[in-house]
C-alpha positions in Angstrom: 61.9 31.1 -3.4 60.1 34.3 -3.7 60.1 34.0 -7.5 58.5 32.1 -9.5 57.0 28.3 -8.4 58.8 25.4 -9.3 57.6 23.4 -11.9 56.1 20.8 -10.0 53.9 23.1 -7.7 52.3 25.3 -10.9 49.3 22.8 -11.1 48.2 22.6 -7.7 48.9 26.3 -7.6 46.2 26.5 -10.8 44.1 24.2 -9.0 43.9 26.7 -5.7 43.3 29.8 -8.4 40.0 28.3 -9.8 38.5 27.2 -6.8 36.5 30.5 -6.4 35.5 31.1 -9.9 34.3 27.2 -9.8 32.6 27.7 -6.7 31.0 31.0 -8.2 30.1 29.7 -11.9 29.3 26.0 -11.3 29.4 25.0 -8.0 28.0 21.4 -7.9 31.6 21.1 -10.5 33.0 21.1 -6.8 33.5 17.3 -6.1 35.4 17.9 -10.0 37.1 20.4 -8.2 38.5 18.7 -5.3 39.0 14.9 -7.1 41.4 16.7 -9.6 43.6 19.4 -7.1 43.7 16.4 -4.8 45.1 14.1 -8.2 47.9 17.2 -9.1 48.4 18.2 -6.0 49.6 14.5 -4.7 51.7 14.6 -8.1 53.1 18.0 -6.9 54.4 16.4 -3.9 55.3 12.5 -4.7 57.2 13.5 -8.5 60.1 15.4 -6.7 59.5 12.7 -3.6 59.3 15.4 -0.6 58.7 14.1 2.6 54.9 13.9 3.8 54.0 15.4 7.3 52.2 13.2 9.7 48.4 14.0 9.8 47.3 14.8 13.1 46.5 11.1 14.6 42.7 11.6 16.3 41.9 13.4 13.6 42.7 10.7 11.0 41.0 8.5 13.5 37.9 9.7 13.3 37.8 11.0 9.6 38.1 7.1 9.0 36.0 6.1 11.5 33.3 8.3 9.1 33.9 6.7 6.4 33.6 3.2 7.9 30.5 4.2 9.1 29.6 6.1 6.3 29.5 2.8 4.2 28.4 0.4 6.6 25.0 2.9 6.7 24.9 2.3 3.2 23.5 -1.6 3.4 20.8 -0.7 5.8 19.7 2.8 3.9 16.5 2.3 1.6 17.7 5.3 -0.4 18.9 4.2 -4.1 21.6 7.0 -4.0 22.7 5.4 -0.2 26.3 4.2 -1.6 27.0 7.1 -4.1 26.4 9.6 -1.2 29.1 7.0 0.9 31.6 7.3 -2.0 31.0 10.8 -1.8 31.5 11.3 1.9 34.7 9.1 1.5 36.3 10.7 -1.7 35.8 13.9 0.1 37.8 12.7 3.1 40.4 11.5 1.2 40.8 14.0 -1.3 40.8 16.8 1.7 43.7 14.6 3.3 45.6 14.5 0.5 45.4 18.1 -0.8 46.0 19.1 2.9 49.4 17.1 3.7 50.4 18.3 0.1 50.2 21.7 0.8 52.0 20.9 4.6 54.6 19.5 2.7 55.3 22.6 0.7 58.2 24.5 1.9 56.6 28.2 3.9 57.6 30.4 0.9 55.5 27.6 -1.4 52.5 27.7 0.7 52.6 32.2 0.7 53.0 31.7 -3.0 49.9 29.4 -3.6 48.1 32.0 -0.9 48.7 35.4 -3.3 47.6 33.1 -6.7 44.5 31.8 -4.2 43.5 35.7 -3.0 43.7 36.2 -7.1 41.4 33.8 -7.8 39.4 34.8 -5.3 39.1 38.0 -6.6 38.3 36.9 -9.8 36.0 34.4 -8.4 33.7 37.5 -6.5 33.7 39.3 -10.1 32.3 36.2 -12.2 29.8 36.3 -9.1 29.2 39.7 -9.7 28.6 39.3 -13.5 26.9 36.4 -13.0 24.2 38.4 -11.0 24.0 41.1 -14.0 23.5 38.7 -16.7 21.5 36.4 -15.6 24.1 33.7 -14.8 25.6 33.4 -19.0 28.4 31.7 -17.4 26.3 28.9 -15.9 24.1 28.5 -18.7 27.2 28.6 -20.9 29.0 26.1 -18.9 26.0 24.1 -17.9 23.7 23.8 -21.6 21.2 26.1 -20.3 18.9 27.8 -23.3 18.8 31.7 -22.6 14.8 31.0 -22.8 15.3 28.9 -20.0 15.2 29.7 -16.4 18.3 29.0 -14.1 16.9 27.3 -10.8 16.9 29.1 -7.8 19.3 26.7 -5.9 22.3 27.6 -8.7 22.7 31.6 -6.6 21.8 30.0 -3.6 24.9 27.0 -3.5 27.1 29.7 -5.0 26.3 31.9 -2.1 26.8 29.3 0.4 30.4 28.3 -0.8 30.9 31.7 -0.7 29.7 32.4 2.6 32.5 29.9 3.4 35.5 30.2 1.4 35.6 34.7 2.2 36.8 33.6 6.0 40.6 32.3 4.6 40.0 35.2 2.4 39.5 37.8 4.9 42.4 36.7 6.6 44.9 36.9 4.0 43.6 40.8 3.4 43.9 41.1 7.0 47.2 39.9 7.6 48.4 41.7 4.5 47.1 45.2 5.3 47.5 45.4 9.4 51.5 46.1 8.9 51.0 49.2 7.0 47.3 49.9 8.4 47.7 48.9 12.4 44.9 46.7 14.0 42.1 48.8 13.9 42.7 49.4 10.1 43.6 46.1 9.1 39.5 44.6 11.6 37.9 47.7 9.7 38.8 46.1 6.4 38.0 42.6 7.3 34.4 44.1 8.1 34.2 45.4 4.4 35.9 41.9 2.9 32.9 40.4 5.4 30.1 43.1 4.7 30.4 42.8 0.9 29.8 38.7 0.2 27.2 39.7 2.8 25.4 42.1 1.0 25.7 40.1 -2.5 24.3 36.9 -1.1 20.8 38.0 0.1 19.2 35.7 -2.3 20.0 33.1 0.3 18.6 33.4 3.7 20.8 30.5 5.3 23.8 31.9 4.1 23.7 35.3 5.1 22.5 34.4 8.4 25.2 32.2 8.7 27.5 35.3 7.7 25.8 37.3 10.3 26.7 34.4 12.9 29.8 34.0 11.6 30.5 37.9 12.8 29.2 37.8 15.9 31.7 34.5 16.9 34.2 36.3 15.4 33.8 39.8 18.2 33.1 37.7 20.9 36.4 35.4 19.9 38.5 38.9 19.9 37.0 39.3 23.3 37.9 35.6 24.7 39.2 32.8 22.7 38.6 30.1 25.0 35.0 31.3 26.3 34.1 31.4 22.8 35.4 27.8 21.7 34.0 26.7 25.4 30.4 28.6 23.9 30.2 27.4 20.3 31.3 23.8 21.8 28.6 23.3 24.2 25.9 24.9 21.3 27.0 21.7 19.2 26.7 19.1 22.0 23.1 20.9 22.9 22.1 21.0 19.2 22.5 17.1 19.1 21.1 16.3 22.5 18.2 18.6 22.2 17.2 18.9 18.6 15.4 15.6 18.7 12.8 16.5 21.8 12.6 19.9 20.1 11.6 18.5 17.0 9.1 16.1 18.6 7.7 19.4 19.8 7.5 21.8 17.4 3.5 21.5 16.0 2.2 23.5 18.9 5.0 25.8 17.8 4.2 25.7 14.6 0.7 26.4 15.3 1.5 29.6 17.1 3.9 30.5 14.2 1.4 30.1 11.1 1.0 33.2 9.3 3.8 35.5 10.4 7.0 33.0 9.4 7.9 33.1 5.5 7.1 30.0 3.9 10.1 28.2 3.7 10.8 28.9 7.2 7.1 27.3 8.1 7.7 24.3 6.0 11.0 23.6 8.1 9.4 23.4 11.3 7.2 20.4 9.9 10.2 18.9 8.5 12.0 18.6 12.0 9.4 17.5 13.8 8.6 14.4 11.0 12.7 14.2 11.2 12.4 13.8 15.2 9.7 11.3 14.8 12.1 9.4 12.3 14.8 9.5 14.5 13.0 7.9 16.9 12.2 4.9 15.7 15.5 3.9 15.3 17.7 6.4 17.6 20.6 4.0 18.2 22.2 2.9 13.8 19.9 5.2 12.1 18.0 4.7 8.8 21.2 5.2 7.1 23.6 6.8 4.7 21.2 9.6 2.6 18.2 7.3 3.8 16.6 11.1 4.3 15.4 11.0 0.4 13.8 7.7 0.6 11.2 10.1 2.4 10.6 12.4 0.3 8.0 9.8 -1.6 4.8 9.3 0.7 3.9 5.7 -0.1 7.6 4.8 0.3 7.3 7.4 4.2 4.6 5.3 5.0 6.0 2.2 4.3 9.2 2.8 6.7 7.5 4.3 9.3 4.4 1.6 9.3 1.8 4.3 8.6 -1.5 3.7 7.3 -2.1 4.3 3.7 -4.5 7.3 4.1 -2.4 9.1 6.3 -0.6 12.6 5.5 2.5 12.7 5.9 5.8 15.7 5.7 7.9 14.6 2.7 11.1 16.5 1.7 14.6 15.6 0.0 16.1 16.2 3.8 15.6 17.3 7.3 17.5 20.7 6.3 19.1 20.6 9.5 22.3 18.8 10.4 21.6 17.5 14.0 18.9 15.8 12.6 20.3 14.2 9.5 22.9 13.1 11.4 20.5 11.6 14.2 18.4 10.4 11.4 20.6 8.9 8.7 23.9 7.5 11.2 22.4 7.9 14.8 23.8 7.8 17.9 26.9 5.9 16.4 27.4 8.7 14.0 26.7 11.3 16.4 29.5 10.3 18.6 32.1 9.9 16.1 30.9 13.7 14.8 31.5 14.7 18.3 34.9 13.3 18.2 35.6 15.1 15.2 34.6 18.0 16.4 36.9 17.5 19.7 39.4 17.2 17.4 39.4 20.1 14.8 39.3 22.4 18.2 42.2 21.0 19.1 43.7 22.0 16.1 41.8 25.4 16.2 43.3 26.2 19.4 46.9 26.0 18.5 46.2 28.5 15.8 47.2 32.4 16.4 44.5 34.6 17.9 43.5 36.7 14.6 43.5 33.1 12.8 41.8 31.3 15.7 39.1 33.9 15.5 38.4 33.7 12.0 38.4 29.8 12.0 35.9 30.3 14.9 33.8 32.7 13.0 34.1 30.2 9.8 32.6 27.3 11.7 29.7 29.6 13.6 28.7 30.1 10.0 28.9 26.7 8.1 26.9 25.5 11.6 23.9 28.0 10.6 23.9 27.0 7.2 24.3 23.7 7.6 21.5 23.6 10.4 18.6 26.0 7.8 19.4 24.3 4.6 21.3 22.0 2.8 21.7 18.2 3.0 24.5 16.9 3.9 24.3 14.2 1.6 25.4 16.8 -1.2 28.8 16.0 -2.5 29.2 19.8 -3.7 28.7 21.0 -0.4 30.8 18.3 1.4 33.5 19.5 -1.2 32.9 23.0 0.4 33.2 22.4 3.7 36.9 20.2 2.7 38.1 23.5 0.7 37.0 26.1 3.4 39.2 23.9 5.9 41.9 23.7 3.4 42.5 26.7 2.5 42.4 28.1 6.3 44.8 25.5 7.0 47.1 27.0 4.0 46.4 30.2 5.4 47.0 29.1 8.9 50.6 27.8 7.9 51.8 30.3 5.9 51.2 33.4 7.7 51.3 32.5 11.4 52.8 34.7 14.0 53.4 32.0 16.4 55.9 30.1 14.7 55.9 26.5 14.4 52.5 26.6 13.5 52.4 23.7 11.3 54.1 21.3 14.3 51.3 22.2 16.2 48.6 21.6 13.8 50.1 17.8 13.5 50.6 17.2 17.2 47.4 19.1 18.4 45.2 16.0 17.8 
């Protein structure tokens, strides 16, 4: 098996190779992405009829729960998007599932195969990013129809940099785990700082994402110090960011008042977003307004409307809250909060039955995709949903193929 892959397993090893230079070139082609892997990679596994693992059972619990919830938010939401956004949350669960009990059902050689041709695309996926910067993204405008006279929005560098942000954690670890045999430990962390350091330093252009890569760090020393504190730490900071996100945000004008003039603009705007958020939230704490109802608000006749608002009063539009507690509060309430919670409950459970070095990187992986997600994008984004599925995914491949525990992939099933 350490040749080459058998037939069956090429495409979903293809599909694995262009996930970076997707991510890096066009990365709302994501849901594309993850719909079509998901498609060959089920193919991979049901043609030669191998036997599928069982998914972890709380897990699958509450990954459905989301989607039934998901869509029953959509016949409340006023948003016109309210049931694509659903199909997309639901798609993404799904086609995560499957691509994830495809690649468990690889044999371990399989899985270390489709790592190497993953860490290749990678690499090829950081030099497209690369050229993409010097040329003032020809890919994208290739790919996308953009006339060279034309500017290429901001957001197309920023979502590249936040997948990125994302997908160099499984990265790091396969150069980690490759290098400490011949380099030792404190060869093999001095590396992972430079596989770290560099996506840091290219994605500056994004404020989110390169604080979530300096977050992402800091989880990831204090994890090599204690494991459990740390999954105890970042555990508690995402209970208190959905209990106390809400009375923050109904409190943030006399912040903001104290802040005007010394925050950068973007950073301003955000603290009137919460606070309208936490007012929005409040008027319907327990369902929500439902699924993506956050864009219905970013028209103010239609604001005013929901929230019963005179017609001469100002209000704080925007596409989303730009932080996760809050959509979440806002969109599926205190329904959807609780089965987030679960979820979360769940994926540490299967964290902590990884191997330390893994563990820590997962750790690290989540500190990050918690800053970003909690500074920027919607979550009602089915390119960044897709992101979040692959970042998962391909730490799980990692986690499977290259453990030093043994049995790994046992305890992954049986840890929720």
């Amino acid at each position: 098996m350490r040749g080459a892959l058998q037939l069956n397993v090429i495409p979903m090893a293809l599909a694995f190779f262009l996930l970076l230079p997707v991510a890096a070139v066009v990365p709302r082609g994501m849901p594309v992405w993850l719909l079509v892997s998901a498609l060959l990679a089920g193919l991979s596994i049901l043609l030669p009829r191998r036997v599928w693992p069982p998914a972890p059972p709380l897990a699958l619990a509450g990954l459905a729960a989301l989607a039934v919830w998901a869509a029953a938010a959509a016949l409340w939401s006023p948003s016109p998007r309210a049931w694509s956004s659903a199909i997309a949350v639901i798609y993404a669960i799904l086609g995560g599932l499957v691509l994830i009990q495809a690649v468990r059902a690889l044999a371990p050689e399989e899985r270390q195969q489709l790592c190497r041709v993953f860490l290749a695309g990678a690499a090829l996926g950081l030099g497209l990013m690369i050229f993409e910067i010097l040329t003032d993204h020809s890919l994208h405008r290739f790919v996308s129809h953009v006339p060279s006279d034309s500017p290429v929005g901001g957001n197309v560098p920023k979502r590249a940099a936040a997948l990125l942000a994302m997908l160099a954690w499984p990265v790091a670890a396969l150069v980690m785990r490759r290098l400490r045999p011949h380099m030792g430990r404190v060869g093999a962390m001095a590396v992972l700082a430079g596989t770290m350091i560099l996506p840091f330093a290219m994605i500056w252009p994004s404020r989110a994402a390169s604080a979530g890569v300096a977050a992402g760090m800091v989880v990831l020393l204090t994890a090599w110090i204690s494991l459990t504190w740390t999954r105890r730490i970042l555990s508690l900071l995402v209970v208190t960011g959905f209990l106390g996100m809400v009375p923050a945000g109904l409190a943030l004008p006399s912040l903001a008042q104290k802040t005007d003039g010394w925050l950068f603009a973007s950073a301003q705007q955000r603290l009137d977003i919460w606070h309208a958020s936490a007012q929005r939230v409040m008027i319907k704490p327990a369902q929500g307004w439902g699924t993506d109802a956050a864009r219905a608000f970013d028209d103010p006749d239609t604001a005013r409307h929901l929230q019963g608002l005179p017609a001469d009063q100002p209000v704080t539009t925007s596409l989303h809250p730009h932080n996760g507690f809050l959509q979440i509060w806002m969109e599926w309430g205190a329904v959807g909060v609780g089965v987030i919670l679960f979820l979360w409950a769940a994926l540490m459970g299967v964290v902590r039955r990884l191997d330390d070095e893994l563990q820590a990187l997962a750790l690290g992986m989540l500190a990050c995709a918690l800053v970003v997600l909690n500074t920027a994008y919607g979550l009602m984004q089915a390119w960044w949903i897709c992101g979040h599925v692959a970042s998962v995914l391909i730490m799980i491949m990692v986690a499977t193929s290259i453990s030093t525990k043994g049995k790994t992939d046992r305890k992954i099933a049986d840890s929720a």
